[in-house]
Gaussian input, Z-matrix of N, CA and C with variables (Angstrom, degrees):
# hf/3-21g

backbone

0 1
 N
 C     1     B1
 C     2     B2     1     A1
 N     3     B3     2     A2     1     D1
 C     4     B4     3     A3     2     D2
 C     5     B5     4     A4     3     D3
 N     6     B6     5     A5     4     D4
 C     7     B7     6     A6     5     D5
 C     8     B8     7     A7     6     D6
 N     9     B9     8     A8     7     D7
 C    10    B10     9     A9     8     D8
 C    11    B11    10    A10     9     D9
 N    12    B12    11    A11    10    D10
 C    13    B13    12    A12    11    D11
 C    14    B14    13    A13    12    D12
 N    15    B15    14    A14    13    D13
 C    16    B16    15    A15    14    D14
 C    17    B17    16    A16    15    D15
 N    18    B18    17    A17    16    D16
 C    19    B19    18    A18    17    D17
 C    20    B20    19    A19    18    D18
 N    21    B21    20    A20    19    D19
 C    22    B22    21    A21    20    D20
 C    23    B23    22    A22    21    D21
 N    24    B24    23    A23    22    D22
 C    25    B25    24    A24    23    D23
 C    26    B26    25    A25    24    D24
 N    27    B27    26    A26    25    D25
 C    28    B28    27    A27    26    D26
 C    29    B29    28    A28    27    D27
 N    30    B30    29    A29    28    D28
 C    31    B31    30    A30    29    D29
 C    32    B32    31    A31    30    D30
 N    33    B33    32    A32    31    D31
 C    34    B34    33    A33    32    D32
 C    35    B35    34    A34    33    D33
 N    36    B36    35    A35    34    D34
 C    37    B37    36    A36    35    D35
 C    38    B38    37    A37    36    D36
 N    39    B39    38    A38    37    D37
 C    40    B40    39    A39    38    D38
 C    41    B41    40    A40    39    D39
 N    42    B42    41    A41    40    D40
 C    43    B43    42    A42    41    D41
 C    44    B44    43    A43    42    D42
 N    45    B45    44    A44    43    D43
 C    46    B46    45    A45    44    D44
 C    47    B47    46    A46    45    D45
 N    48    B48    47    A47    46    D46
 C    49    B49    48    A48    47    D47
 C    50    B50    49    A49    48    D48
 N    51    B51    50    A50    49    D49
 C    52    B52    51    A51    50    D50
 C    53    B53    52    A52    51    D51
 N    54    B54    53    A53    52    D52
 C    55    B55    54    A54    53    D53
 C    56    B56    55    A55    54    D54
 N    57    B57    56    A56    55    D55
 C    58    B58    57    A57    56    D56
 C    59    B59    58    A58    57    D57
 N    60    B60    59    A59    58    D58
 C    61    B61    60    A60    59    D59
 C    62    B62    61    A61    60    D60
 N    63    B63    62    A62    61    D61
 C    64    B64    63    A63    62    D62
 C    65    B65    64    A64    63    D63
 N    66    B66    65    A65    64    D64
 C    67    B67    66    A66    65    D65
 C    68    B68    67    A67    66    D66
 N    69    B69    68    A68    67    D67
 C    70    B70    69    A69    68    D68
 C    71    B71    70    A70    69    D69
 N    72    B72    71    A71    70    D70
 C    73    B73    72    A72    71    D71
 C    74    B74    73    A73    72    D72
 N    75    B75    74    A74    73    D73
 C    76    B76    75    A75    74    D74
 C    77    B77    76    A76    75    D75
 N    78    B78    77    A77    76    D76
 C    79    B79    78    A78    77    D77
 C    80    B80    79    A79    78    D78
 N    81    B81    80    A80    79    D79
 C    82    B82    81    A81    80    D80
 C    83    B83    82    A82    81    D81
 N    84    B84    83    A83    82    D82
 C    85    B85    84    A84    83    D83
 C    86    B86    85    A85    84    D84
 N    87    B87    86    A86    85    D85
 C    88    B88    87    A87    86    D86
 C    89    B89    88    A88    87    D87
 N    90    B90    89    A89    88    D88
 C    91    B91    90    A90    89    D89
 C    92    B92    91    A91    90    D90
 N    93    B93    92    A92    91    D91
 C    94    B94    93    A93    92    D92
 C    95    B95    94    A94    93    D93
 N    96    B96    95    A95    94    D94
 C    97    B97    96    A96    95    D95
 C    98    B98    97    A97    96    D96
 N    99    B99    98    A98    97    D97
 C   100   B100    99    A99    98    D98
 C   101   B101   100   A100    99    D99
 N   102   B102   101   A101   100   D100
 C   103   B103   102   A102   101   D101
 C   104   B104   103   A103   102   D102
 N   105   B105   104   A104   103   D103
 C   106   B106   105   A105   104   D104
 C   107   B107   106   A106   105   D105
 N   108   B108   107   A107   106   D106
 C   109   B109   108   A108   107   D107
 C   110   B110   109   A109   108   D108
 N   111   B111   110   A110   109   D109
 C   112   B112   111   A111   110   D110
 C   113   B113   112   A112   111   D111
 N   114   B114   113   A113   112   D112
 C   115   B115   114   A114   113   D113
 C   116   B116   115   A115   114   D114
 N   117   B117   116   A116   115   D115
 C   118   B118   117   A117   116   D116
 C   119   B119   118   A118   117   D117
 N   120   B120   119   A119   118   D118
 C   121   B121   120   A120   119   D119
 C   122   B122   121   A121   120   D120
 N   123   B123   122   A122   121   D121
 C   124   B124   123   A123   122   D122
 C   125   B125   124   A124   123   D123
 N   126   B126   125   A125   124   D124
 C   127   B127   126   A126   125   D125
 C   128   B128   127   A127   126   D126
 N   129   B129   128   A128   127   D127
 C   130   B130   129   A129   128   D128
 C   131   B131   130   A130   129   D129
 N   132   B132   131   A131   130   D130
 C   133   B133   132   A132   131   D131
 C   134   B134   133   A133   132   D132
 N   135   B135   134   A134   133   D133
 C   136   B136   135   A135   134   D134
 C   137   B137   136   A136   135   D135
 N   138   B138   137   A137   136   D136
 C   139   B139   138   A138   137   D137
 C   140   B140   139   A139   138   D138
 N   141   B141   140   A140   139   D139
 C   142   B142   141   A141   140   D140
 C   143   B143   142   A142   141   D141
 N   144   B144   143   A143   142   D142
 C   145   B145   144   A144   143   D143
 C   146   B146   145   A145   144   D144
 N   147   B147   146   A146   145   D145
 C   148   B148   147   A147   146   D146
 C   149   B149   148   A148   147   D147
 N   150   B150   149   A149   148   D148
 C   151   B151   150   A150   149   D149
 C   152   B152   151   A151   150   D150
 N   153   B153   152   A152   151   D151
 C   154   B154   153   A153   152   D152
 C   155   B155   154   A154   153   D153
 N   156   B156   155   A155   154   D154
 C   157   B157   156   A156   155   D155
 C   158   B158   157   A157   156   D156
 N   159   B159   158   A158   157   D157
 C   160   B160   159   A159   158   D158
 C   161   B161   160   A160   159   D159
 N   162   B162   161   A161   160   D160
 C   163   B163   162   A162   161   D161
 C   164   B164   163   A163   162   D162
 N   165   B165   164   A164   163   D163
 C   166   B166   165   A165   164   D164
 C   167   B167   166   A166   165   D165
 N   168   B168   167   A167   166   D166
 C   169   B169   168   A168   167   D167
 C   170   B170   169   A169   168   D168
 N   171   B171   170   A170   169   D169
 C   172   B172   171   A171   170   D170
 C   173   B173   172   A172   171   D171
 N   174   B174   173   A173   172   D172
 C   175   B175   174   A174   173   D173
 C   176   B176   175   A175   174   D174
 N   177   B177   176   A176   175   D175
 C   178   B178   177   A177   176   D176
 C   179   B179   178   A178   177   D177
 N   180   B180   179   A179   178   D178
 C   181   B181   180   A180   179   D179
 C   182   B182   181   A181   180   D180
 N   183   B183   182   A182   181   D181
 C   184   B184   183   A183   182   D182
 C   185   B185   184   A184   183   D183
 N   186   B186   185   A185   184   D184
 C   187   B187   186   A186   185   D185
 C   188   B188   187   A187   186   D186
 N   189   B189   188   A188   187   D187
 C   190   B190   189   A189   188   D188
 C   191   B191   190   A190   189   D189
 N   192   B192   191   A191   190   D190
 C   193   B193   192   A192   191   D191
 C   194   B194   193   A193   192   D192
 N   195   B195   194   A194   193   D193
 C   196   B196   195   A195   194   D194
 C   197   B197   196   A196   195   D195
 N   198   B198   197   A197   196   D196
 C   199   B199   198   A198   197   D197
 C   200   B200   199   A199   198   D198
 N   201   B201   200   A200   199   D199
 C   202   B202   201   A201   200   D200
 C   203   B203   202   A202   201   D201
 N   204   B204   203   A203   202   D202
 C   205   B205   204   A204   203   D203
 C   206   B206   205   A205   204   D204
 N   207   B207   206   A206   205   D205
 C   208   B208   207   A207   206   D206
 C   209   B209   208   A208   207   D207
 N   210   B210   209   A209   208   D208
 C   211   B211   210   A210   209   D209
 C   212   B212   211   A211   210   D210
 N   213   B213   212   A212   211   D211
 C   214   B214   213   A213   212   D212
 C   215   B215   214   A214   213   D213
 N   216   B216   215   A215   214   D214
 C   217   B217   216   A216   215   D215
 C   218   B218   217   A217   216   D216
 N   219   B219   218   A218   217   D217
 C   220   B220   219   A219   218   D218
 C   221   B221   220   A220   219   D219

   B1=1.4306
   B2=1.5221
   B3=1.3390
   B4=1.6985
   B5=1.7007
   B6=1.5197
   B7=1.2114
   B8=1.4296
   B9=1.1017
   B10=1.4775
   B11=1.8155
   B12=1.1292
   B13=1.8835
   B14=1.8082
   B15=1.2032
   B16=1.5322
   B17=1.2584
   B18=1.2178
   B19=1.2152
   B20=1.4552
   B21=1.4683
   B22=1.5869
   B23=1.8438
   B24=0.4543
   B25=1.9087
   B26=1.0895
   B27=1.5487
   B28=1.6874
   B29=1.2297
   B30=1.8414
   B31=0.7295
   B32=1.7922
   B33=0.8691
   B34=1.4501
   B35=1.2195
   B36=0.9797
   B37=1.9705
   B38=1.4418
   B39=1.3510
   B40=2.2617
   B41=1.8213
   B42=0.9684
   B43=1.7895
   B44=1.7219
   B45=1.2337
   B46=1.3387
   B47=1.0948
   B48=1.6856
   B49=1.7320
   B50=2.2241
   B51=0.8693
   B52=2.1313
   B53=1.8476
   B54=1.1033
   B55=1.5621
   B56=1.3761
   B57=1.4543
   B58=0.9760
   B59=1.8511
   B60=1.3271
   B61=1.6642
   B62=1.6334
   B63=1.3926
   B64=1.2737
   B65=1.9224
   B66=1.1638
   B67=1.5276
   B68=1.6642
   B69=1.2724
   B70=1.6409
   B71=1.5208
   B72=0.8970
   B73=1.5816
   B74=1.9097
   B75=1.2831
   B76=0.8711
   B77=1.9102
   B78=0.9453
   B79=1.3893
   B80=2.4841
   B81=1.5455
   B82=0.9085
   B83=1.8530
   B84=1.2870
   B85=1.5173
   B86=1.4450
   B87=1.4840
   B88=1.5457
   B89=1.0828
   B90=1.6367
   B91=2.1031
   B92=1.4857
   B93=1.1229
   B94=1.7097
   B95=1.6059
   B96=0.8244
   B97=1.7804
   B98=1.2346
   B99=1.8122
   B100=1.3329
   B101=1.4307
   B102=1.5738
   B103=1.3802
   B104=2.1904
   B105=1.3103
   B106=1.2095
   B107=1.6361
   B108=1.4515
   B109=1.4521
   B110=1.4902
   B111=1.0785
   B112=1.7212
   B113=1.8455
   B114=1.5777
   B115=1.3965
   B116=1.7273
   B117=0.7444
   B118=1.6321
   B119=1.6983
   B120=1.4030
   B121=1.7534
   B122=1.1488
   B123=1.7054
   B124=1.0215
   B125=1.7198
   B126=1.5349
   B127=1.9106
   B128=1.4480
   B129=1.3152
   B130=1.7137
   B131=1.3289
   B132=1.6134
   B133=1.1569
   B134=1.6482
   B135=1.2292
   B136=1.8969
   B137=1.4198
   B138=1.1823
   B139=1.2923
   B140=1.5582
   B141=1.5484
   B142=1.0735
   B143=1.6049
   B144=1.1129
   B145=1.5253
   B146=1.7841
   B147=1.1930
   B148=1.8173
   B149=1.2982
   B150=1.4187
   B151=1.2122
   B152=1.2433
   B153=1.7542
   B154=1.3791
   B155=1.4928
   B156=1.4281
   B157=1.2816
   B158=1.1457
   B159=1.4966
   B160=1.5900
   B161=1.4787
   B162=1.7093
   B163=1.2156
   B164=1.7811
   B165=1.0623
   B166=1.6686
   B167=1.1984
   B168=1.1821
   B169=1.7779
   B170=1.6577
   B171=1.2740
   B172=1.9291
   B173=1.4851
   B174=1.2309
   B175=1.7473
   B176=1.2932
   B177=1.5283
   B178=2.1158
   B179=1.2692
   B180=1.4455
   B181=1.7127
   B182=1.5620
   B183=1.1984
   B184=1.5970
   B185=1.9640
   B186=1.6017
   B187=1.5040
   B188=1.7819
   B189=1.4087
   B190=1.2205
   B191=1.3640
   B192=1.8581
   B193=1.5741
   B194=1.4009
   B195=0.9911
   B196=2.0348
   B197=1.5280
   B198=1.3954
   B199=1.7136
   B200=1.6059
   B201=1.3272
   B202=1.2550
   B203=2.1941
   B204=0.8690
   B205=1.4408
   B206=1.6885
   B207=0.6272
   B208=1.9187
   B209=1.7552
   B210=1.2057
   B211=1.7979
   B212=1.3467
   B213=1.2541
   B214=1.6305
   B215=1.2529
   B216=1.2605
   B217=1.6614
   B218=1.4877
   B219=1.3510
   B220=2.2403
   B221=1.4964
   A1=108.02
   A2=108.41
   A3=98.99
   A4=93.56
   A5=97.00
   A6=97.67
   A7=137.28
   A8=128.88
   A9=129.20
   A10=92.24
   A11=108.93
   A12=113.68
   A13=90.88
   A14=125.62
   A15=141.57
   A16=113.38
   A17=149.31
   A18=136.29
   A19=104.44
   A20=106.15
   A21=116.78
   A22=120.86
   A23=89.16
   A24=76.34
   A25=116.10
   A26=115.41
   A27=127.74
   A28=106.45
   A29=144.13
   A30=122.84
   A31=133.63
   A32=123.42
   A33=121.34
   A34=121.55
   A35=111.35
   A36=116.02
   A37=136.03
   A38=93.51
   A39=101.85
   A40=77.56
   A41=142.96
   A42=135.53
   A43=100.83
   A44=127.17
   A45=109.56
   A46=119.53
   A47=122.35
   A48=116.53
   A49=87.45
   A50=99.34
   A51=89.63
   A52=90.54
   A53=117.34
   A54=109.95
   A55=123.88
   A56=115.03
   A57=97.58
   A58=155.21
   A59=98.69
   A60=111.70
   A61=128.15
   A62=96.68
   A63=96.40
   A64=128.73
   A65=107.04
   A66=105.81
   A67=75.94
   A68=123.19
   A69=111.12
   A70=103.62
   A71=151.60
   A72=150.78
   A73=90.74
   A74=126.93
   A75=132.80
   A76=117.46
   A77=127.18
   A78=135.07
   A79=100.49
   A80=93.15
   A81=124.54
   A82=118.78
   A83=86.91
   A84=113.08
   A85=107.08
   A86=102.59
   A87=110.68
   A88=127.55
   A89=109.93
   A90=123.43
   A91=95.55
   A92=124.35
   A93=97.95
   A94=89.52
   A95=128.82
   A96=102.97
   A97=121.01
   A98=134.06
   A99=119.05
   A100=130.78
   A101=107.65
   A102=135.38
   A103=83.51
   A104=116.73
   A105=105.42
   A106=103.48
   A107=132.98
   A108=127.33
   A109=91.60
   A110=140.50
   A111=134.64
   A112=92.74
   A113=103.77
   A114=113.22
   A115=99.48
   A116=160.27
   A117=177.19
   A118=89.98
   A119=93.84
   A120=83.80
   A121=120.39
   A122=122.14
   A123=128.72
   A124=115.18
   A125=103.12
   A126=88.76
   A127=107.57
   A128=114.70
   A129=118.21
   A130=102.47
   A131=126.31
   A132=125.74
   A133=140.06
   A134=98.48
   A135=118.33
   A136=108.63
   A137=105.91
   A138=107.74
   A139=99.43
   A140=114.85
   A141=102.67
   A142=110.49
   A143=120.03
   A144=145.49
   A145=91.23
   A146=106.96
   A147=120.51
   A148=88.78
   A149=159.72
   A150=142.67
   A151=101.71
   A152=117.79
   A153=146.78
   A154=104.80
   A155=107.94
   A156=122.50
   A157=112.02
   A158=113.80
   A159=121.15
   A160=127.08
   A161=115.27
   A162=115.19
   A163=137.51
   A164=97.24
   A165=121.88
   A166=138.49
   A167=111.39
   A168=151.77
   A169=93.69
   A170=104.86
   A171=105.44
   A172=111.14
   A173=137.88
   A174=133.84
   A175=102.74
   A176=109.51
   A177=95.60
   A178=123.67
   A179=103.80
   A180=98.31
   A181=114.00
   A182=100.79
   A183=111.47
   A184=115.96
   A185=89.71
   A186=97.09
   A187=95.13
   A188=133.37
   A189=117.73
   A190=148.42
   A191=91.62
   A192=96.28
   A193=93.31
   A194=148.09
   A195=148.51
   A196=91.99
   A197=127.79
   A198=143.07
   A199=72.88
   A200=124.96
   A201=129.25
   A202=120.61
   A203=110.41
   A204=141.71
   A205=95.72
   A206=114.73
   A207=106.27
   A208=99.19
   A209=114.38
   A210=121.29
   A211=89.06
   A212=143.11
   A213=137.32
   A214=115.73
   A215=105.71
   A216=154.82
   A217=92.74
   A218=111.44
   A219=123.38
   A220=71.83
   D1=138.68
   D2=-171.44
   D3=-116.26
   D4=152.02
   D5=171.58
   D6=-115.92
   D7=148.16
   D8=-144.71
   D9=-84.54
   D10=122.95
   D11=-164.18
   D12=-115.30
   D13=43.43
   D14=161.89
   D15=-82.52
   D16=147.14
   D17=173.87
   D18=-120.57
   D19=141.67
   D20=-178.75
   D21=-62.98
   D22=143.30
   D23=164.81
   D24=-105.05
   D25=137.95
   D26=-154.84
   D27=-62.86
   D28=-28.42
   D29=148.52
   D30=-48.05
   D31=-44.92
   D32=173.21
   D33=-89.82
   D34=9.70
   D35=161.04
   D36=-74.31
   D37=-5.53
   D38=169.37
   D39=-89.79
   D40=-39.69
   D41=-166.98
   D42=-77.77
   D43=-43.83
   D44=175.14
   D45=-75.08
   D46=-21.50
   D47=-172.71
   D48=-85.18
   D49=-17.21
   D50=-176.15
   D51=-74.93
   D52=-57.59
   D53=-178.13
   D54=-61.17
   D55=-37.92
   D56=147.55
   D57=-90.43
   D58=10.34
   D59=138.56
   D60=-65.46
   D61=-42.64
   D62=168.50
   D63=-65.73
   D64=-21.86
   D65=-166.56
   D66=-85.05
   D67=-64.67
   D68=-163.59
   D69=-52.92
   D70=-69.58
   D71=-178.73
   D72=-25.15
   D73=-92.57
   D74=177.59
   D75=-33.62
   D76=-31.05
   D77=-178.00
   D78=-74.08
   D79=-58.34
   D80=174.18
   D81=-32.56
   D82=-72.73
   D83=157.67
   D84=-28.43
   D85=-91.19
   D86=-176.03
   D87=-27.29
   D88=-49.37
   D89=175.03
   D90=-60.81
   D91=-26.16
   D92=-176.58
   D93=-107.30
   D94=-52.14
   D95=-179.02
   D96=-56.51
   D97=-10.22
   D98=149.45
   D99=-86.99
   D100=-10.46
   D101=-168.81
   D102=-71.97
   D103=-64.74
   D104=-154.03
   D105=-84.12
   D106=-13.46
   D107=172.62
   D108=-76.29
   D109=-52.10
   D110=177.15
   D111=-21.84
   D112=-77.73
   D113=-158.30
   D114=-62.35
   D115=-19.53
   D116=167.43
   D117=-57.29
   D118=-74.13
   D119=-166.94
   D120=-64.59
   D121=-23.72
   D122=178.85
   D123=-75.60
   D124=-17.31
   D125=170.91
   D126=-105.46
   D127=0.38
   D128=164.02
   D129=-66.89
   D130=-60.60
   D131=172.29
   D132=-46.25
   D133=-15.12
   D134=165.70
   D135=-79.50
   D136=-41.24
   D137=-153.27
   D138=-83.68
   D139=-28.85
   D140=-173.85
   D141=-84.64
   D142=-24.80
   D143=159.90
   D144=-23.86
   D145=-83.16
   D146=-162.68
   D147=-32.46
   D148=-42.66
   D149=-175.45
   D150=-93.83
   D151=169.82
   D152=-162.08
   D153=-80.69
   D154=-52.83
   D155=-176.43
   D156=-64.68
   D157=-76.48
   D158=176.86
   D159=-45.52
   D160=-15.52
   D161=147.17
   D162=-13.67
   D163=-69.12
   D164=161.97
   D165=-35.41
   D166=-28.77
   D167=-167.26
   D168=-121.38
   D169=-86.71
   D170=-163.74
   D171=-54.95
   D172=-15.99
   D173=-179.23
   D174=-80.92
   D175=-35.32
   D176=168.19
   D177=-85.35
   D178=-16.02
   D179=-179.21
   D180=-98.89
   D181=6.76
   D182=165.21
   D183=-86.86
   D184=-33.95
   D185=-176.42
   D186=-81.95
   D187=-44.33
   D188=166.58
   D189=-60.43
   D190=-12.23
   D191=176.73
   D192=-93.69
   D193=-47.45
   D194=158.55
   D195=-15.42
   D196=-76.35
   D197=-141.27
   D198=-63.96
   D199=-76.72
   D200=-154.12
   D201=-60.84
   D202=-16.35
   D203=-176.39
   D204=-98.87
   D205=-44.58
   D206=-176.07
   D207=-85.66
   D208=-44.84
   D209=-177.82
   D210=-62.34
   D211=-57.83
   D212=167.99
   D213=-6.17
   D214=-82.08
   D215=-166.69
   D216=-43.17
   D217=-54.26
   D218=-144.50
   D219=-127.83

């Protein structure tokens, strides 16, 4: 990640520290709203597993709610 080596001007620096609360709030957010559909898909995907059929369906959406739950995480 590179960082932007610009300097604010003291007038507009209560506006860059609010935006940047805002991008982390919003960034923040996201890791747990993909963090918990990861775990969602991943117990849809068991469940659908326990049957023969649903096999087919639940072994990828178990490996996508994992893929998606670890990309959360990192």
């Amino acid at each position: 990640m590179s960082e932007n080596n610009k300097r604010v001007h003291w007038l507009l620096y209560p506006f860059w520290l609010i935006w940047r609360l805002v991008i982390w709030i919003i960034e923040a957010t996201g890791r747990l709203v993909g963090a918990i559909l990861g775990l969602v898909l991943m117990i849809v995907g068991v469940v659908l597993t326990i049957t023969v059929v649903g096999a087919i369906v639940g072994i990828p959406l178990i490996i996508f709610g994992f893929m998606l739950t670890v990309r959360s995480i990192f």
